[in-house]
DSSP file (Angstrom, degrees, kcal/mol; ACC not computed):
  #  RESIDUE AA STRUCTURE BP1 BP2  ACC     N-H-->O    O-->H-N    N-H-->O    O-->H-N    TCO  KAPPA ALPHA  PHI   PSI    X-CA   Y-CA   Z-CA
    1    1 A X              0   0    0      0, 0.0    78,-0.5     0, 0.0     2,-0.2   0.000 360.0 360.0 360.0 132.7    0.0    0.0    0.0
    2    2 A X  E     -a   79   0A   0     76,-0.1     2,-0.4    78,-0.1    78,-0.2  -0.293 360.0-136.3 -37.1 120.0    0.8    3.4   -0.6
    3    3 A X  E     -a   80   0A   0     76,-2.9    78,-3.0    -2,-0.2     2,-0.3  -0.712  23.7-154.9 -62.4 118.7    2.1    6.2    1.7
    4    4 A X  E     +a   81   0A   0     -2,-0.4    31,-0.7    31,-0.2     2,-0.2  -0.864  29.9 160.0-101.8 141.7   -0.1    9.3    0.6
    5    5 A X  E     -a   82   0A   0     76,-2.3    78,-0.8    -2,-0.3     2,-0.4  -0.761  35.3-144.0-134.5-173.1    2.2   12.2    1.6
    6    6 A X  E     -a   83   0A   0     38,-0.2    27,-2.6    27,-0.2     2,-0.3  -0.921  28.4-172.8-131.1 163.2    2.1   16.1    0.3
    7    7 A X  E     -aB  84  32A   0     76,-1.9    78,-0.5    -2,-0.4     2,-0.3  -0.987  15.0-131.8-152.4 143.5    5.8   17.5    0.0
    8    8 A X  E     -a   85   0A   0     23,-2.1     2,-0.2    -2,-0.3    23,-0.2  -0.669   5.6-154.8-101.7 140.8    7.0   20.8   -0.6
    9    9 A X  E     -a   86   0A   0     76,-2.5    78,-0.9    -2,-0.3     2,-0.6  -0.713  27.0-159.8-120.2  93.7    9.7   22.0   -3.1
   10   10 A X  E     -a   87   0A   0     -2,-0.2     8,-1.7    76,-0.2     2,-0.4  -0.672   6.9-162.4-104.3 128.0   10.9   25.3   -1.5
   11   11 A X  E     -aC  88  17A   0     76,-2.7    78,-2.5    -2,-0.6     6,-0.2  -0.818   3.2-162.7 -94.9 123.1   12.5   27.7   -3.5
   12   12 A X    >   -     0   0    0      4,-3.5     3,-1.0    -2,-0.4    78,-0.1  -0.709  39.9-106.6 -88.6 160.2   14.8   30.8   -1.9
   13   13 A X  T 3  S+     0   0    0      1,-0.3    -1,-0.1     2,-0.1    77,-0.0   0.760 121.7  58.7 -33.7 -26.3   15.6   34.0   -4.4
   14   14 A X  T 3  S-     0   0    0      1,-0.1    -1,-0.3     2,-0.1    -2,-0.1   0.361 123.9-105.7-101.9  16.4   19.4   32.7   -4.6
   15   15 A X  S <  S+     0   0    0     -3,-1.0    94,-0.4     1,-0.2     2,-0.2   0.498  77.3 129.3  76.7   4.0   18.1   29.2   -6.1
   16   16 A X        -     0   0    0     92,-0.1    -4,-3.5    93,-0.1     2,-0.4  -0.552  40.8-150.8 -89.1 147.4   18.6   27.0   -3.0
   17   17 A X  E     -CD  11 107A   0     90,-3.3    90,-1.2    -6,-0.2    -6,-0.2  -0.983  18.2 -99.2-145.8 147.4   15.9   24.8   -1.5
   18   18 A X  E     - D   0 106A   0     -8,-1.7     2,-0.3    -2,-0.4    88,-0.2   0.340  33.2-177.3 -57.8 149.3   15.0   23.5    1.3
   19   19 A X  E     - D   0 105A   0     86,-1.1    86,-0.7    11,-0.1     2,-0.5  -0.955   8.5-153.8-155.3 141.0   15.8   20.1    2.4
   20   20 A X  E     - D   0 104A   0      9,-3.5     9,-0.4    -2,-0.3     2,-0.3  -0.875   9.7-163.4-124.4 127.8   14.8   18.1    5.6
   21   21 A X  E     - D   0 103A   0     82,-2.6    82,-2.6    -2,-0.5    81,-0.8  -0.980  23.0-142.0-129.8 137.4   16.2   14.9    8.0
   22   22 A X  E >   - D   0 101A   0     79,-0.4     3,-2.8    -2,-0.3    79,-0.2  -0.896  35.2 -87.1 -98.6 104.0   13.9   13.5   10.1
   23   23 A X  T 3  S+     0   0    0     77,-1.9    -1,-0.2    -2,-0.4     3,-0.1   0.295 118.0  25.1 -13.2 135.7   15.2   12.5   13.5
   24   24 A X  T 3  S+     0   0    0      1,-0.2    -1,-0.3    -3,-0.1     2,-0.1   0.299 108.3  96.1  86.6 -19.3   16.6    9.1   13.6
   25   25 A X    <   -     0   0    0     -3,-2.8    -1,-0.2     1,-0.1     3,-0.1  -0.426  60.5-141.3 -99.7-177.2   17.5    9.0    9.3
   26   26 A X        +     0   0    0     -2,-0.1    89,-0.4     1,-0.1     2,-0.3   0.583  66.5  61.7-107.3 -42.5   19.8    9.4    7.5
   27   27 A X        -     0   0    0      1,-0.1    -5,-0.3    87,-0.1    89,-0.3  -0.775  69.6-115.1-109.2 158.3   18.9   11.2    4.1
   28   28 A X  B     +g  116   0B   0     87,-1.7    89,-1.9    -2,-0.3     2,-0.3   0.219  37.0 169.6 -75.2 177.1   17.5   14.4    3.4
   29   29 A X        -     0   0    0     -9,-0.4    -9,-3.5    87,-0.1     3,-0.1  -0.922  38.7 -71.3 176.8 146.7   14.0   14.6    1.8
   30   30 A X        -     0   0    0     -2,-0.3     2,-0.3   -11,-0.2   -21,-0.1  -0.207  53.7-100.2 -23.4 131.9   11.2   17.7    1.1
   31   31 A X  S    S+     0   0    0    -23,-0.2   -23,-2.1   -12,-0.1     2,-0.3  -0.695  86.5  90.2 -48.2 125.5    9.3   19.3    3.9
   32   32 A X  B     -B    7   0A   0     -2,-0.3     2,-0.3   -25,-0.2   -25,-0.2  -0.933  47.5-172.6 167.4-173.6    6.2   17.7    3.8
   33   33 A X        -     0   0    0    -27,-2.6    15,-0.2    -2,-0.3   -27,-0.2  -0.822  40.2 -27.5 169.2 142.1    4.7   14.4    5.5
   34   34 A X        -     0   0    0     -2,-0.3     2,-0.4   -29,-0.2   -29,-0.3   0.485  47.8-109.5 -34.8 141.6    1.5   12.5    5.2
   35   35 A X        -     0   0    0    -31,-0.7   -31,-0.2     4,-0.1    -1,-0.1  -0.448  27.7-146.2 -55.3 104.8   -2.0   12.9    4.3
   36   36 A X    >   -     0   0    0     -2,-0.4     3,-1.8     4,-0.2     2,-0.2  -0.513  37.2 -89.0 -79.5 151.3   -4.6   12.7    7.1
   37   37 A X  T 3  S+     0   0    0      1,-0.2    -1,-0.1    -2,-0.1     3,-0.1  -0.530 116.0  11.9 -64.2 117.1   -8.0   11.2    6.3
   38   38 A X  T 3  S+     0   0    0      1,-0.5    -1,-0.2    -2,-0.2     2,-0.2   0.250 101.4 119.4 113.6 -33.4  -10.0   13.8    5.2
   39   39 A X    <   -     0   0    0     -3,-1.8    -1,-0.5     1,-0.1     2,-0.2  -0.482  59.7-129.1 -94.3 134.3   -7.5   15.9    4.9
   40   40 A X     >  -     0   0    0     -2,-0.2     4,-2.3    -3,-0.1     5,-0.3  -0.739  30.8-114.2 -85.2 155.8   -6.3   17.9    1.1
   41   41 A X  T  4 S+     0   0    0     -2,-0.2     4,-0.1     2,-0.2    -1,-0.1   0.615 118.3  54.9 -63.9 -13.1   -2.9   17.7    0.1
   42   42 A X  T  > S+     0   0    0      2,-0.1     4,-5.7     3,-0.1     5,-0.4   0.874 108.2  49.1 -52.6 -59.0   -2.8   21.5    0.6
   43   43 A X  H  > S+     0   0    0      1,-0.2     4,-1.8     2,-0.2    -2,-0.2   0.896 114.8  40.6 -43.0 -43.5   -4.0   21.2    4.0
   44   44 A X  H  X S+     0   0    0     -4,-2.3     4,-0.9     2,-0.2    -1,-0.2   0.623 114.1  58.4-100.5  -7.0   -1.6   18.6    5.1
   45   45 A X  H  > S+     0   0    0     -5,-0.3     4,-1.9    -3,-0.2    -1,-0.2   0.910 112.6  35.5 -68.3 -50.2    1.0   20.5    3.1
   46   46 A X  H  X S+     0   0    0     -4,-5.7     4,-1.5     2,-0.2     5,-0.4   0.885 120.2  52.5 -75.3 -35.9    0.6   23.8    5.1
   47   47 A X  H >X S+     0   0    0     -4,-1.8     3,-2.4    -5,-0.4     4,-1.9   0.849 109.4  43.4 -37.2-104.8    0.0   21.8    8.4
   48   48 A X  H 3X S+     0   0    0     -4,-0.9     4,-2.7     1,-0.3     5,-0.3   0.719 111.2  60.5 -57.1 -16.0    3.0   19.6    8.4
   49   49 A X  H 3X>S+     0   0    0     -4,-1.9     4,-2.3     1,-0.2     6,-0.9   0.995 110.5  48.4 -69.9 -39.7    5.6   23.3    7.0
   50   50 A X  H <<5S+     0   0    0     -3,-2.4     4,-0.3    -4,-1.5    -2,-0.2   0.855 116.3  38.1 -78.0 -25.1    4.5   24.7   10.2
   51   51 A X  H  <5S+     0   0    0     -4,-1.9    -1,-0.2    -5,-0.4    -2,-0.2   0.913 124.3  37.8 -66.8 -61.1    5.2   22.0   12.1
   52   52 A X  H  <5S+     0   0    0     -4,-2.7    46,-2.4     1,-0.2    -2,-0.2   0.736 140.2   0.0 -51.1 -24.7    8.0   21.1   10.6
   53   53 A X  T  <5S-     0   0    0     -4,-2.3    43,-2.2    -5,-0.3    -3,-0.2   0.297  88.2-117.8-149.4  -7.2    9.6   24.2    9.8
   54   54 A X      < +     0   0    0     -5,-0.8     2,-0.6    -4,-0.3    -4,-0.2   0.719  59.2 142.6  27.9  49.1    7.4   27.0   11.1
   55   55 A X        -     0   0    0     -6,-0.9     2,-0.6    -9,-0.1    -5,-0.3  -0.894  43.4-146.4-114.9 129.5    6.7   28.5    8.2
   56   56 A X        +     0   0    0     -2,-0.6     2,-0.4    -7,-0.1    -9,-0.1  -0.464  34.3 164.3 -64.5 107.7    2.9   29.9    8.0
   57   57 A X        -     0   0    0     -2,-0.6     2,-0.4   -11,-0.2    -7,-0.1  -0.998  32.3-137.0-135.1 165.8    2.1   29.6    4.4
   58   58 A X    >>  -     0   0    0     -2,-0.4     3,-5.1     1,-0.1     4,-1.0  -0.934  21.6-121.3-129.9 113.0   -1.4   29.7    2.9
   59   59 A X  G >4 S+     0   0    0     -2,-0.4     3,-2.3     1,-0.3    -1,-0.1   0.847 110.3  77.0 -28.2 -52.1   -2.5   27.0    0.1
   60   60 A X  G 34 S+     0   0    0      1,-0.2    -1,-0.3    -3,-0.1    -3,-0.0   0.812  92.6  45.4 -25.2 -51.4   -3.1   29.8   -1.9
   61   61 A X  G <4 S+     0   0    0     -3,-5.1     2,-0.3     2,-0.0    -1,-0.2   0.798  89.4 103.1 -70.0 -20.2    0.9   30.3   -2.6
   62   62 A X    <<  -     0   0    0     -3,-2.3     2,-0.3    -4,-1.0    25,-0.2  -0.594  59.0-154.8 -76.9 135.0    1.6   26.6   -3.3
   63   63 A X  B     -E   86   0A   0     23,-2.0    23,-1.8    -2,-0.3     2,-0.4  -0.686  17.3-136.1-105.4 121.5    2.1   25.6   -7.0
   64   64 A X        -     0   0    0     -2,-0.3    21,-0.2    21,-0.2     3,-0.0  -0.920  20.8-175.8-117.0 144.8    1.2   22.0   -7.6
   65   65 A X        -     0   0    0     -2,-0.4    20,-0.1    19,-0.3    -1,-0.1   0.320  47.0 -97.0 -98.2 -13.6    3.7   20.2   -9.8
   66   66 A X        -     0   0    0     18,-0.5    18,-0.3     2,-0.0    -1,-0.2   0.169  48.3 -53.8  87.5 157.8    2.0   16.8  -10.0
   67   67 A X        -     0   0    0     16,-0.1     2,-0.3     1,-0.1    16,-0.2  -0.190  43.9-167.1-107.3 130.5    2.2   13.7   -8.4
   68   68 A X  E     -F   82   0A   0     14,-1.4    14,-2.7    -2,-0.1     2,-0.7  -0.894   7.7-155.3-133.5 130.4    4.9   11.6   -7.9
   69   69 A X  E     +F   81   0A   0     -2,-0.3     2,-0.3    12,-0.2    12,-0.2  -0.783  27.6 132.4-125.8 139.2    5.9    7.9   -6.8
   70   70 A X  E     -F   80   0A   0     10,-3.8    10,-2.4    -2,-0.7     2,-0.6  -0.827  52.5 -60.5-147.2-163.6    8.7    6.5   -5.4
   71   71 A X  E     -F   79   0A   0     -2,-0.3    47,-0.4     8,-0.2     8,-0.3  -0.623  54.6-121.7 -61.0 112.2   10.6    4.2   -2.7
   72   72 A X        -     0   0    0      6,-0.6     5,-0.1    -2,-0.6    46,-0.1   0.144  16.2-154.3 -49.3 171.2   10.0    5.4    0.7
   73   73 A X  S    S+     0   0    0     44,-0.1     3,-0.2     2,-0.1    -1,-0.1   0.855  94.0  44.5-102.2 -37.1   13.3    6.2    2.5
   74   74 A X  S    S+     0   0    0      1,-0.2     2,-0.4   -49,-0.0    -2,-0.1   0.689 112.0  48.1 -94.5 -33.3   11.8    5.7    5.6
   75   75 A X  S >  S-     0   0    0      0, 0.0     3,-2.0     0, 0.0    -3,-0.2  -0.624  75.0-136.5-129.1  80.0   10.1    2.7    5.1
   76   76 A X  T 3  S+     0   0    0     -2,-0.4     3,-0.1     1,-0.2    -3,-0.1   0.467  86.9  13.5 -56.3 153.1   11.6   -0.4    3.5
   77   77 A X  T 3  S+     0   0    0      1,-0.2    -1,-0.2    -5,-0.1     2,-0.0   0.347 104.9  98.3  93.4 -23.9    9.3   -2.0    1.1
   78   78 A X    <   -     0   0    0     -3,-2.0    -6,-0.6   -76,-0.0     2,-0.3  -0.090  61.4-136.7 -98.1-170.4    7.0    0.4    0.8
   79   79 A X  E     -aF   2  71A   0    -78,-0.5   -76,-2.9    -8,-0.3     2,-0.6  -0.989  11.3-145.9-155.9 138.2    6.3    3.6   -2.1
   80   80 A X  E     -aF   3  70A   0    -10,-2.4   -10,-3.8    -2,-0.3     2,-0.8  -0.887   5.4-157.3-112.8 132.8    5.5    6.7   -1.2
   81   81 A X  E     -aF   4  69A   0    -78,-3.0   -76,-2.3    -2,-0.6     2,-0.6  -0.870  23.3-174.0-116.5 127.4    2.9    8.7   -3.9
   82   82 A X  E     -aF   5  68A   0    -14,-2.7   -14,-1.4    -2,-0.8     2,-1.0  -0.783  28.0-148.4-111.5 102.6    3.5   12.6   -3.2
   83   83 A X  E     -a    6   0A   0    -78,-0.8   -76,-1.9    -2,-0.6     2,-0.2  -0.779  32.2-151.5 -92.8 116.5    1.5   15.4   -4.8
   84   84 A X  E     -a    7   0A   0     -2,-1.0   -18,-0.5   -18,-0.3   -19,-0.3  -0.180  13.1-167.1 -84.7 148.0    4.5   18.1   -5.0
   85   85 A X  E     -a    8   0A   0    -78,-0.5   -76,-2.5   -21,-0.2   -21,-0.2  -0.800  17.2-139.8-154.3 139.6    3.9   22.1   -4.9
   86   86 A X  E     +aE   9  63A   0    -23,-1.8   -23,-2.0    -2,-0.2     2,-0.3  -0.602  25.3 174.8 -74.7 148.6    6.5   24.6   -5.7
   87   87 A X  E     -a   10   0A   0    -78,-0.9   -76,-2.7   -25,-0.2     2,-0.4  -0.823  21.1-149.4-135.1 164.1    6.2   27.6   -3.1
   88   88 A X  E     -a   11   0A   0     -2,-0.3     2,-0.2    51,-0.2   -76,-0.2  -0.833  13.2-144.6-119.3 150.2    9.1   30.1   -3.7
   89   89 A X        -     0   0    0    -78,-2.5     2,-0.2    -2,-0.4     3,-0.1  -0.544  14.6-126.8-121.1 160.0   10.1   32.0    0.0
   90   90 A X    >   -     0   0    0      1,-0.2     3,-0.7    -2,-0.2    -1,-0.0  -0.590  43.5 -86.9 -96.7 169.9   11.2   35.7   -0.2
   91   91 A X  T 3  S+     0   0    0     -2,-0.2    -1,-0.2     1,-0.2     2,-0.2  -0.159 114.4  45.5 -51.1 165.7   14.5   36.3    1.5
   92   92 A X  T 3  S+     0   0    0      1,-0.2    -1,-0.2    -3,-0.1   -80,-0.0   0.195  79.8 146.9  96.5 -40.0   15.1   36.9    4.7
   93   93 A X    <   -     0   0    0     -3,-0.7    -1,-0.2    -2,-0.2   -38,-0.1  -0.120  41.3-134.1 -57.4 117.3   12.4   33.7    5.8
   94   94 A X        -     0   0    0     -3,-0.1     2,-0.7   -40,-0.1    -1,-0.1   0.005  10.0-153.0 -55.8 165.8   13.3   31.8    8.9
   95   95 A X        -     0   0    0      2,-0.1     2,-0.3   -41,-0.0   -41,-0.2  -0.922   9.0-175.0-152.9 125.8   13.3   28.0    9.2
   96   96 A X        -     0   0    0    -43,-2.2   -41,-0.1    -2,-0.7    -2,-0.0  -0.931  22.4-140.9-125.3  97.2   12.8   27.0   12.5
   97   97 A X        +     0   0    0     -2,-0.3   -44,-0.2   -44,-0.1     2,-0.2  -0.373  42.1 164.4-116.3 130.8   13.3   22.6   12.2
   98   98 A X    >   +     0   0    0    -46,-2.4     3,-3.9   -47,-0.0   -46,-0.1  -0.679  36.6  22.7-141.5-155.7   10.3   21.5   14.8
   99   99 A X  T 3  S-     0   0    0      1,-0.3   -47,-0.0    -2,-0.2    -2,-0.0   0.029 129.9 -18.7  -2.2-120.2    8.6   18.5   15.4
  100  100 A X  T 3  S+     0   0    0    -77,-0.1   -77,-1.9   -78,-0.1     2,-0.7   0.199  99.1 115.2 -85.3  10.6   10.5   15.4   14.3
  101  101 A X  E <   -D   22   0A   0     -3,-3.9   -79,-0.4   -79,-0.2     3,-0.1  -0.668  42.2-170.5 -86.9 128.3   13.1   17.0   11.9
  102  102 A X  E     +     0   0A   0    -81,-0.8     2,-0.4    -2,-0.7   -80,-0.2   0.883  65.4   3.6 -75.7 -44.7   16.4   16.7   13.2
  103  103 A X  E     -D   21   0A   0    -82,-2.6   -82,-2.6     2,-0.0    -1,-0.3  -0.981  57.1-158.2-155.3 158.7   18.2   19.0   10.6
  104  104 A X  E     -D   20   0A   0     -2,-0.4   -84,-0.2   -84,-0.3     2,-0.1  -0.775  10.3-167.1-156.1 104.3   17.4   21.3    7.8
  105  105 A X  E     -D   19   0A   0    -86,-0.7   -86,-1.1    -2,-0.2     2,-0.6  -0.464  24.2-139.7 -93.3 141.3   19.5   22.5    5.1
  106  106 A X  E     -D   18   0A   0    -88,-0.2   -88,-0.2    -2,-0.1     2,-0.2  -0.989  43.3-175.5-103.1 120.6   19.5   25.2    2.3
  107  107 A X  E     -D   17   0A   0    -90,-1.2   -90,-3.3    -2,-0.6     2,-0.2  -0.758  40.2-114.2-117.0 159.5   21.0   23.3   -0.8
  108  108 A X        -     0   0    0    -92,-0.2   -92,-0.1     3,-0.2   -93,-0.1  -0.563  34.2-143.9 -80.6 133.2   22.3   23.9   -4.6
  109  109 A X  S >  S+     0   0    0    -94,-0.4     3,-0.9    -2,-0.2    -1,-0.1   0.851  98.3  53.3 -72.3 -49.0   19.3   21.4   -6.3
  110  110 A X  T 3  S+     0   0    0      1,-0.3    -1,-0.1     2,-0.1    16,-0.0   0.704 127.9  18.9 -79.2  -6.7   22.3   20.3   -9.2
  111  111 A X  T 3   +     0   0    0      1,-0.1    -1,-0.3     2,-0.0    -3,-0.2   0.019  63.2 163.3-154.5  55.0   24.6   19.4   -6.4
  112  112 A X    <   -     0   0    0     -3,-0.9     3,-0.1     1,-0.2    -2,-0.1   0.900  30.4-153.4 -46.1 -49.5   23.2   18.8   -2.9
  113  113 A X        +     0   0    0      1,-0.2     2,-0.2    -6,-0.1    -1,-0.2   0.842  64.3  83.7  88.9  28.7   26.5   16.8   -1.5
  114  114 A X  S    S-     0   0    0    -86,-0.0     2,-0.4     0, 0.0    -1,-0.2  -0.817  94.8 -80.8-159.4-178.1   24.4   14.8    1.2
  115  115 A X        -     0   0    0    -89,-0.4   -87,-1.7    -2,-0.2     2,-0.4  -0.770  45.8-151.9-118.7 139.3   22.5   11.8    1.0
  116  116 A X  B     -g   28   0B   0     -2,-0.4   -87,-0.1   -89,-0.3     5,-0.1  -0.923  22.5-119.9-139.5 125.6   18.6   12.0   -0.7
  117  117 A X     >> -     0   0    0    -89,-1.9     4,-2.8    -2,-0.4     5,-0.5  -0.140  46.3-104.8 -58.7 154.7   15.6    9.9   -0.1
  118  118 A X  H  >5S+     0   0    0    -47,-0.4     4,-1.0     3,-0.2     5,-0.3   0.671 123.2  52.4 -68.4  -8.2   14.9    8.4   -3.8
  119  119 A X  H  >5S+     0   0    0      2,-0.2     4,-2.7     3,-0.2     3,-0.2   0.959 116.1  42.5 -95.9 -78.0   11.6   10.9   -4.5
  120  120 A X  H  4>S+     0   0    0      1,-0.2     5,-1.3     2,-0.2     6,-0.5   0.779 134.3  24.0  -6.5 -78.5   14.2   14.1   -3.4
  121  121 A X  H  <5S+     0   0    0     -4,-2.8    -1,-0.2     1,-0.2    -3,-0.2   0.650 123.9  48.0 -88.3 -12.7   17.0   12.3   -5.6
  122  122 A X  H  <<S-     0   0    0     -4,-1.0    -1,-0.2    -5,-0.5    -3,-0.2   0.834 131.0  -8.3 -54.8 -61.5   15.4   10.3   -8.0
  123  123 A X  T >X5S+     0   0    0     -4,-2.7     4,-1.8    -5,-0.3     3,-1.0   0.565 118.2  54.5-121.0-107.5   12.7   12.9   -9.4
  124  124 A X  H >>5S+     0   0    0      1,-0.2     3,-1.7     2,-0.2     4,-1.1   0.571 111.4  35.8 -18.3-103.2   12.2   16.0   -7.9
  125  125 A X  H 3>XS+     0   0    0     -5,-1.3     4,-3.1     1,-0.3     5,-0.6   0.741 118.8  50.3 -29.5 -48.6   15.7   17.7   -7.9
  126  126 A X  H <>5S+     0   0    0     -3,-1.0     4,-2.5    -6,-0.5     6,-0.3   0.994 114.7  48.1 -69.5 -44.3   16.9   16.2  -11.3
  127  127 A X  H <<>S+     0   0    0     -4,-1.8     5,-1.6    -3,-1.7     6,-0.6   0.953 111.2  49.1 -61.5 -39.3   13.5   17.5  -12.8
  128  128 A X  H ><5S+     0   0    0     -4,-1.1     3,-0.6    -5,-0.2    -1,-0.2   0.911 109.6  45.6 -69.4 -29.2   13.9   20.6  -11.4
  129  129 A X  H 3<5S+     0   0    0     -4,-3.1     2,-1.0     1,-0.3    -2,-0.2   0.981 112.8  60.6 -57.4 -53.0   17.7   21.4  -12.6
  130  130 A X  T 3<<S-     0   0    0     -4,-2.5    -1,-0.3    -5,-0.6    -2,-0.2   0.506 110.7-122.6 -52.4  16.6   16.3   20.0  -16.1
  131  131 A X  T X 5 +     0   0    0     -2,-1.0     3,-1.5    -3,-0.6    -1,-0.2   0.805  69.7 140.0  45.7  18.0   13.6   22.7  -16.5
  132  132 A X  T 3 <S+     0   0    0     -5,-1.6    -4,-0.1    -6,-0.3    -1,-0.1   0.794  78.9  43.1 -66.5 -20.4   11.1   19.7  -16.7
  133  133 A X  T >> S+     0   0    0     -6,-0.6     4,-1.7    -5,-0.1     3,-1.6   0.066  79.9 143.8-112.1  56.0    8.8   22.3  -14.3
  134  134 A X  H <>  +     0   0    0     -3,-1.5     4,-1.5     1,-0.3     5,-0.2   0.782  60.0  45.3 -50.3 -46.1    9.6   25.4  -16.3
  135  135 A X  H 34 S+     0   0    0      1,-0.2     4,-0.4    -4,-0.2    -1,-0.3   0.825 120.0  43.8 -80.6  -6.8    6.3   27.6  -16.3
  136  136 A X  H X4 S+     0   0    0     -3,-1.6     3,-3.0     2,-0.1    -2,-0.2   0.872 105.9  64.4 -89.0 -37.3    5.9   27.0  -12.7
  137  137 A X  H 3< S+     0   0    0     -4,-1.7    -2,-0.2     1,-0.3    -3,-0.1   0.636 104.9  48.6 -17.7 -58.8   10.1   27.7  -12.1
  138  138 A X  T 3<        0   0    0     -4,-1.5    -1,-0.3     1,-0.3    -2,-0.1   0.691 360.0 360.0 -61.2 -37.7    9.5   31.2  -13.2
  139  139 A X    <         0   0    0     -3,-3.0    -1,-0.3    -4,-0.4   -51,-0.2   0.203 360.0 360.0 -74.5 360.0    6.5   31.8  -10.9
């Protein structure tokens, strides 16, 4: 069975993006974290960044990139399916690592240098260096 998650790809001005470890792992991974019953993948998107990260953000700003499946990181055997949104940060935005993230990093997408859950290194990052989400990139 699937893991339904929503996961963020946050972009700062200077082209760096956010990246996440979860107490107890080892690779890095999107903010973002599972789907509650009931729950939209905005909702549980803006939920789990203020937990996670304590950043306030409003559905309104998030871009969705479309939906993506891969090997959990977390959870051998399993596959996590992720419905993705771009939101782009102004400068100057705080990151405050709360509830079960251990560490949180601003990284170069084309070269992180650290070790990436397969959705992170797999899909996301390489699509985004490629321009494979161009019209939202710009946004």
């Amino acid at each position: 069975m699937d893991i339904m998650i929503a996961a963020a790809l946050v972009m700062r001005p200077d082209g760096r993006t956010l990246l996440v470890r979860k107490a107890g792992t080892r690779v890095f991974q999107q903010p973002g974290g599972k789907i509650d019953a009931g729950e939209t993948a905005e909702a549980a998107l803006c939920r789990e960044l203020a937990e996670e990260t304590g950043l306030r953000v409003e559905a309104g700003r998030l871009r969705g990139l479309g939906r993506f499946r891969a090997r959990a990181a977390n959870e051998p055997g399993r596959q996590v399916l992720a419905d993705l949104f771009l939101l782009h940060l102004p400068d100057g935005m705080e990151i405050v690592p709360g509830a079960e993230i251990a560490e949180a990093r601003w990284v170069d997408p084309a070269g992180a240098g650290i070790p990436l859950a397969p959705l992170t290194g797999e899909q996301i990052l390489p699509r985004w260096v490629a321009g494979a989400f161009a019209p939202q990139q710009a946004g």
